[in-house]
C-alpha positions as CSV (number, residue, x, y, z in Angstrom):
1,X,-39.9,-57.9,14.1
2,X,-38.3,-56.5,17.6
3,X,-35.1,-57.2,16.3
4,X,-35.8,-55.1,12.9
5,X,-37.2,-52.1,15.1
6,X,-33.8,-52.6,17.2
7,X,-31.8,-52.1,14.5
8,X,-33.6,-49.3,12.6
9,X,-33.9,-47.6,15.8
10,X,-29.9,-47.7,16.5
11,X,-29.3,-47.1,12.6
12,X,-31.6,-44.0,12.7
13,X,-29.7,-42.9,16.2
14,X,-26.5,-43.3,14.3
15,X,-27.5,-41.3,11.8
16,X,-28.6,-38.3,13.7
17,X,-25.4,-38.6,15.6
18,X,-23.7,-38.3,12.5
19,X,-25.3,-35.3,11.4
20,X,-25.0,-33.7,14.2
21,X,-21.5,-34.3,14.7
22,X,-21.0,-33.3,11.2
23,X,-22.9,-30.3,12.0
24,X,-20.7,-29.0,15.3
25,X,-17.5,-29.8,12.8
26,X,-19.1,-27.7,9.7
27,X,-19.8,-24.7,12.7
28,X,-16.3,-25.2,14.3
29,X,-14.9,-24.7,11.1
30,X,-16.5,-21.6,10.4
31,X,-16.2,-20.4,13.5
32,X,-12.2,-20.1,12.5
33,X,-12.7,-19.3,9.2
34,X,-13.0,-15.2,8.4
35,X,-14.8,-13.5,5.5
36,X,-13.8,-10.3,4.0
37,X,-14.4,-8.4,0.9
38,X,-11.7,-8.4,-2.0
39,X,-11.3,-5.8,-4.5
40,X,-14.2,-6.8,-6.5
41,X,-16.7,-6.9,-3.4
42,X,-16.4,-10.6,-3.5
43,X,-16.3,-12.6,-0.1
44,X,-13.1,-14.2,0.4
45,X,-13.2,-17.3,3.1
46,X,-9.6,-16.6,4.9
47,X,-8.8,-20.5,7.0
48,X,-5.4,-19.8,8.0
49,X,-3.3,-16.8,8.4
50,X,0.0,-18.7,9.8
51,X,1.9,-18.6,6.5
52,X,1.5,-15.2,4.7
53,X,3.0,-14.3,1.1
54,X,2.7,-10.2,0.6
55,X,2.6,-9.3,-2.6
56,X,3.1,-5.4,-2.5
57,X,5.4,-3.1,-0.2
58,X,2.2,-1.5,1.5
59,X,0.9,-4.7,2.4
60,X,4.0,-6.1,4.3
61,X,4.3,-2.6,6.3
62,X,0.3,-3.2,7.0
63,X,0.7,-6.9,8.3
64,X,4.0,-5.8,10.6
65,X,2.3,-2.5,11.9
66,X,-0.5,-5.3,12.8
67,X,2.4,-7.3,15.0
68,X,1.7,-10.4,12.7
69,X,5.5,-10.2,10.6
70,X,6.5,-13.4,12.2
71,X,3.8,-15.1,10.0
72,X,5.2,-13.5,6.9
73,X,7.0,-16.3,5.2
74,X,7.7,-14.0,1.7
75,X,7.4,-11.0,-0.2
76,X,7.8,-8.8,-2.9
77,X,10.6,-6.7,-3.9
78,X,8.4,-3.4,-3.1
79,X,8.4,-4.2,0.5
80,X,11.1,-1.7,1.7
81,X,9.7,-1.5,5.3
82,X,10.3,-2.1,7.7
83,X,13.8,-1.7,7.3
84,X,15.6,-4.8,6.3
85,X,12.3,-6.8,5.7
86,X,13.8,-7.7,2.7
87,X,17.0,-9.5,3.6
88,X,15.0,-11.2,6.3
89,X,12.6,-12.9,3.9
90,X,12.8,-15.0,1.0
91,X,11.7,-12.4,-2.3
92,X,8.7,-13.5,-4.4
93,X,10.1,-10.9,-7.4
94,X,8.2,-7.8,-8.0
95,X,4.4,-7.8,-8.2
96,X,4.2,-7.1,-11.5
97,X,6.2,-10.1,-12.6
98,X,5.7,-12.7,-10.3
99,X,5.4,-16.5,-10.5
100,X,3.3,-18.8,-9.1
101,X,6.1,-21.7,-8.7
102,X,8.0,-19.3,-6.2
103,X,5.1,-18.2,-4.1
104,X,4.2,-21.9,-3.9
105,X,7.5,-23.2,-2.5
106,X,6.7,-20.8,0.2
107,X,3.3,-23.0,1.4
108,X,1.9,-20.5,1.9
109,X,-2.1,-20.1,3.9
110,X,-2.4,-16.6,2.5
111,X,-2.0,-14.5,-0.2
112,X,-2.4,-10.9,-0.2
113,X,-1.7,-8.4,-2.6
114,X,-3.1,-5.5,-5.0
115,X,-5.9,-5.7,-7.5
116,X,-3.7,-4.8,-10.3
117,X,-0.4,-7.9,-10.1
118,X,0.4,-9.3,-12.9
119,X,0.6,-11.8,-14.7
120,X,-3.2,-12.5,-13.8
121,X,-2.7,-16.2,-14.1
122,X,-0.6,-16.1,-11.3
123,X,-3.5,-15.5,-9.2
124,X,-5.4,-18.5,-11.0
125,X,-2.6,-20.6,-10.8
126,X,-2.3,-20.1,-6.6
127,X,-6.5,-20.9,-6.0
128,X,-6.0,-23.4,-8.3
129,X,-3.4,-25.2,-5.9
130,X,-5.8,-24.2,-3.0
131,X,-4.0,-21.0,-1.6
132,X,-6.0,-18.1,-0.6
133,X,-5.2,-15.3,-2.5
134,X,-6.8,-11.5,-1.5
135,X,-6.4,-8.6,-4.0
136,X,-7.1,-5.0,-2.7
137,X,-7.5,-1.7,-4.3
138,X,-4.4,0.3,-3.9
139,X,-6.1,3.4,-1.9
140,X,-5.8,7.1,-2.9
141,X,-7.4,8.8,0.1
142,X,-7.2,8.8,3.8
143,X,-10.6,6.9,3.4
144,X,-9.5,4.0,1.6
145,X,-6.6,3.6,3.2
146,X,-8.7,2.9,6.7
147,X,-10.5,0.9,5.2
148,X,-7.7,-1.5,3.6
149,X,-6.2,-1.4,7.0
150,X,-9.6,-2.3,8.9
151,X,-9.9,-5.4,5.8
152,X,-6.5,-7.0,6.2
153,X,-6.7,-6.3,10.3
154,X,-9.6,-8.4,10.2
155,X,-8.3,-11.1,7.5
156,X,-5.4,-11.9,9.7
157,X,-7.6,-11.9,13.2
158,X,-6.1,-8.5,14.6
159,X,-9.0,-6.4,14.1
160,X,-8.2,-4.4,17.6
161,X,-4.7,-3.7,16.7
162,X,-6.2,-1.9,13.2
163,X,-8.4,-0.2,15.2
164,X,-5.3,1.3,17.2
165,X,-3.2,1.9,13.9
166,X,-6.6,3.9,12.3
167,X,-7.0,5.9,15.2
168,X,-3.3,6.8,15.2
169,X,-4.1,8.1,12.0
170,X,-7.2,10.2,12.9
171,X,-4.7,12.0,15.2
172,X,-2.2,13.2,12.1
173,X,-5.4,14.1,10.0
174,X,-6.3,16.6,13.0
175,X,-3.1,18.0,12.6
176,X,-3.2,17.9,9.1
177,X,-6.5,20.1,8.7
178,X,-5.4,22.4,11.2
179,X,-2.8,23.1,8.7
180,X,-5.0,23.2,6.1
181,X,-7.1,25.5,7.9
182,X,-4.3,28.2,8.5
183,X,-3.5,28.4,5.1
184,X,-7.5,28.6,3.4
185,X,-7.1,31.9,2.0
186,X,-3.3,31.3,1.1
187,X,-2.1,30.9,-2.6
188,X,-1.3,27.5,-3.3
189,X,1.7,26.4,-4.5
190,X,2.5,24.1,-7.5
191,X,4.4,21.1,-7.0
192,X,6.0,19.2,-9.9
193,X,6.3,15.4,-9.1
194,X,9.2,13.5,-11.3
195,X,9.6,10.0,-11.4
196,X,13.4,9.6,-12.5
197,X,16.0,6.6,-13.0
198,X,19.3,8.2,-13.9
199,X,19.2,10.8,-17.0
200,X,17.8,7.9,-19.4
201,X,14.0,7.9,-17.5
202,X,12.6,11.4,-16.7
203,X,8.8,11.2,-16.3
204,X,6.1,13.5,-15.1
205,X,3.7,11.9,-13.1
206,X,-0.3,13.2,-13.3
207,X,-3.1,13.3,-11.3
208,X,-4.2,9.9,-10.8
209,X,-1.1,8.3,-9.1
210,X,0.1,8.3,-5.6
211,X,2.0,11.2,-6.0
212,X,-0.9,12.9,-7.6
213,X,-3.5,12.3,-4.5
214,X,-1.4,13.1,-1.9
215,X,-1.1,16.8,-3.5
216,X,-4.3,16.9,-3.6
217,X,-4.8,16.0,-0.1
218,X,-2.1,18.5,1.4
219,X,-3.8,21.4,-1.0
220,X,-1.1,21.5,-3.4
221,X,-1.7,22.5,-7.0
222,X,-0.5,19.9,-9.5
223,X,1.8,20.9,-11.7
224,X,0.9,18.3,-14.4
225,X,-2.1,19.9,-14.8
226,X,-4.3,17.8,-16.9
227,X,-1.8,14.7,-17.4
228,X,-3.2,11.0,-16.4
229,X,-0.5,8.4,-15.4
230,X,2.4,9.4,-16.5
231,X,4.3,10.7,-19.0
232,X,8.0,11.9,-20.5
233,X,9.4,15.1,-19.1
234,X,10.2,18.1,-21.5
235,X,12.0,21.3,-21.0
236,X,9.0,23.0,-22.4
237,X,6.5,21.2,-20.7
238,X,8.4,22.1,-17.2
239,X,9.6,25.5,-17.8
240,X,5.8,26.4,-19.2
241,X,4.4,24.4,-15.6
242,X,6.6,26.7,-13.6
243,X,6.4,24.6,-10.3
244,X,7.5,26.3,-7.0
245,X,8.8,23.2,-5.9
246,X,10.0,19.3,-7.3
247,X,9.0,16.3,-5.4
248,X,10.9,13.1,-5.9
249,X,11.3,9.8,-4.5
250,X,14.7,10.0,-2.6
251,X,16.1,6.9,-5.0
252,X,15.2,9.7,-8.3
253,X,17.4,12.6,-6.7
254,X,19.6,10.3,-6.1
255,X,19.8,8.6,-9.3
256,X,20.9,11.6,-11.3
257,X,23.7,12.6,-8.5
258,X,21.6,15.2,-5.8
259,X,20.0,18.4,-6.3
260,X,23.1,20.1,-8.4
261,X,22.4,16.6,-10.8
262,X,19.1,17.4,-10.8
263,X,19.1,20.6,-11.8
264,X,21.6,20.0,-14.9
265,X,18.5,18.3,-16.4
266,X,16.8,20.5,-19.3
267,X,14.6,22.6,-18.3
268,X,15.0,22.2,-14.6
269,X,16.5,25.7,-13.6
270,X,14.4,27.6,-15.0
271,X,11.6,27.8,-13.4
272,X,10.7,28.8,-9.7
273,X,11.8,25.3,-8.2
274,X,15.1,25.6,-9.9
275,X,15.8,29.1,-9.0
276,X,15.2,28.5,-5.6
277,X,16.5,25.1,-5.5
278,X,13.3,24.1,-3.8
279,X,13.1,20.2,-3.6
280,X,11.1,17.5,-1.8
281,X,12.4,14.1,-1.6
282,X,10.4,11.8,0.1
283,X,10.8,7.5,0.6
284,X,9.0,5.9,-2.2
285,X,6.5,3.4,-0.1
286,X,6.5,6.0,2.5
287,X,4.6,8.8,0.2
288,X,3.1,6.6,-2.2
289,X,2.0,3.8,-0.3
290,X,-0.9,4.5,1.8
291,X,-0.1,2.7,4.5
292,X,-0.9,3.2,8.2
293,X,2.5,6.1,8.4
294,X,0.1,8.0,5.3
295,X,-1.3,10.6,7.7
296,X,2.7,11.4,8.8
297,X,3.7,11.3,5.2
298,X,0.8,14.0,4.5
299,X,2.2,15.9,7.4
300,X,5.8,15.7,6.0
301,X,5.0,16.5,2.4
302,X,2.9,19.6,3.8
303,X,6.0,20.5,5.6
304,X,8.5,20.2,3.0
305,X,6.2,22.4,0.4
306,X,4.6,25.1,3.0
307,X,7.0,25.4,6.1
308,X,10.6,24.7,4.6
309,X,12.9,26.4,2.3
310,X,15.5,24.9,0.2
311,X,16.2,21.3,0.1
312,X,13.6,19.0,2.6
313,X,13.6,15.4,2.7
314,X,11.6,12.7,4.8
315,X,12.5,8.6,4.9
316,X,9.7,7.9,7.4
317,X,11.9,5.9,9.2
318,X,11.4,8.3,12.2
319,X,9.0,7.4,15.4
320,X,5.8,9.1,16.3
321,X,6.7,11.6,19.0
């Protein structure tokens, strides 16, 4: 019977052990695990950030403004900068074609992307094989784009460097609104965005793009008027917008041979812009991607509509003074 107590004794001892033990592991574990919130509001469990696949050209700017590129193992074709990011690292195609074989070959820890990639299988296909994947809204306002900044900061454990990047960002917003301040009882003027690729693709895009909210944000009156998304550009439509200004991506001006090519298109000339060969060309990912240089893009694009004449341009490429 002593023998029997002995034993159930060191059996019950064992098994508290074990669940203990089990229990400093489980808190271990979590301890290096971090939760964030995807696009949906769901909590994502992030266990490694040593292998990172970006997904989007805003993202890969984000996670080397953060001083974690040398965990970037891939990314998309979107990811222009930094400069040369994309000769450095193996390309995962564009995020709206992308396949999960080639992201896999990467091994990658972590995933991260926008809400909107496709094919959405893809994205099944990599948790299926056990990758973390994040999707985040693409942001359209100073607000968002903090707080995109502040999520992937804290997904890839370099929530104080965010912090830094957002503040740096406060500072051009300050500048920005006392800009925007000077010029409160100022006409504003109308700004045309096109979106071309040679004389074959002329759109127009509206409101609810990239494009779109940063007019909005530098007080700029949209051309497009009422136009969603985008759609094909007209000689009517333009010469009855009469914009006082285009604004391009510097690949679109260049595309249909500078601002003489540009101008050649229908339309084009005849309207305030064309007359006074006023024309903003700004880097795409640098204007459109809300990334942590969005406050200086702001400041540029304000500065190519309000304080220059002529021809302006911007690549973004130039340091904070």
């Amino acid at each position: 019977m002593q023998i029997f107590r002995s034993n159930l004794c060191k059996t019950w001892i064992l098994s508290v052990s074990i669940f203990v033990m089990f229990g400093i592991l489980l808190c271990l574990g979590a301890a290096d695990s971090i939760e964030v919130a995807d696009a949906e509001g769901k909590p994502v469990v992030i266990k490694s950030s040593e292998r990172i696949v970006s997904l989007n050209g805003s993202t890969t700017e984000i996670l080397f403004a953060l001083g974690i590129g040398d965990n970037v193992v891939g990314c998309d074709r979107s990811s222009t900068y930094p400069k040369g990011v994309m000769e450095r690292l193996p390309s995962v195609g564009y995020q709206y074609g992308l396949n999960a074989e080639g992201i896999l070959s990467l091994n990658p820890t972590l995933v991260i992307g926008r809400d909107d990639v496709r094919p959405p299988q893809v994205v099944q296909q990599l948790r299926m094989a056990g990758v973390t994947v994040l999707l985040l809204k693409e942001p359209r306002s100073f607000e968002t784009a903090k707080q995109r900044l502040r999520t992937i900061g804290k997904a890839v454990g370099c929530e104080k460097k965010a912090g830094e990047l957002i503040n740096a960002l406060n500072t051009d917003i300050k500048e920005l609104d006392i800009k925007l301040a000077s010029r409160k009882e100022k006409p504003k003027q109308k700004a045309l965005f096109l979106y071309l690729r040679g004389t074959q693709t002329t759109l127009v895009l509206g409101t609810d793009t990239a494009p779109g909210a940063m007019f909005d944000i530098v007080g700029v009156a949209n051309a497009a008027g009422s136009i969603t998304g985008n759609k094909p550009m007209t000689a009517e439509a333009v010469i009855a917008a009469q914009p006082d200004v285009y604004v391009l991506f510097t690949t679109s001006l260049k595309s249909v041979g500078g601002v003489d090519g540009l101008l050649k298109l229908p339309g084009l000339a005849y309207t305030p812009a064309g007359q006074n060969r006023r024309v903003v060309t700004m880097d795409g990912q640098y204007l459109s991607g809300f990334g942590p240089r969005c406050g200086r893009a702001a400041l540029d694009l304000f500065r190519g509509i309000y304080e220059t004449d002529g021809y302006f341009v911007a690549t973004g490429d130039e340091e904070r003074h």
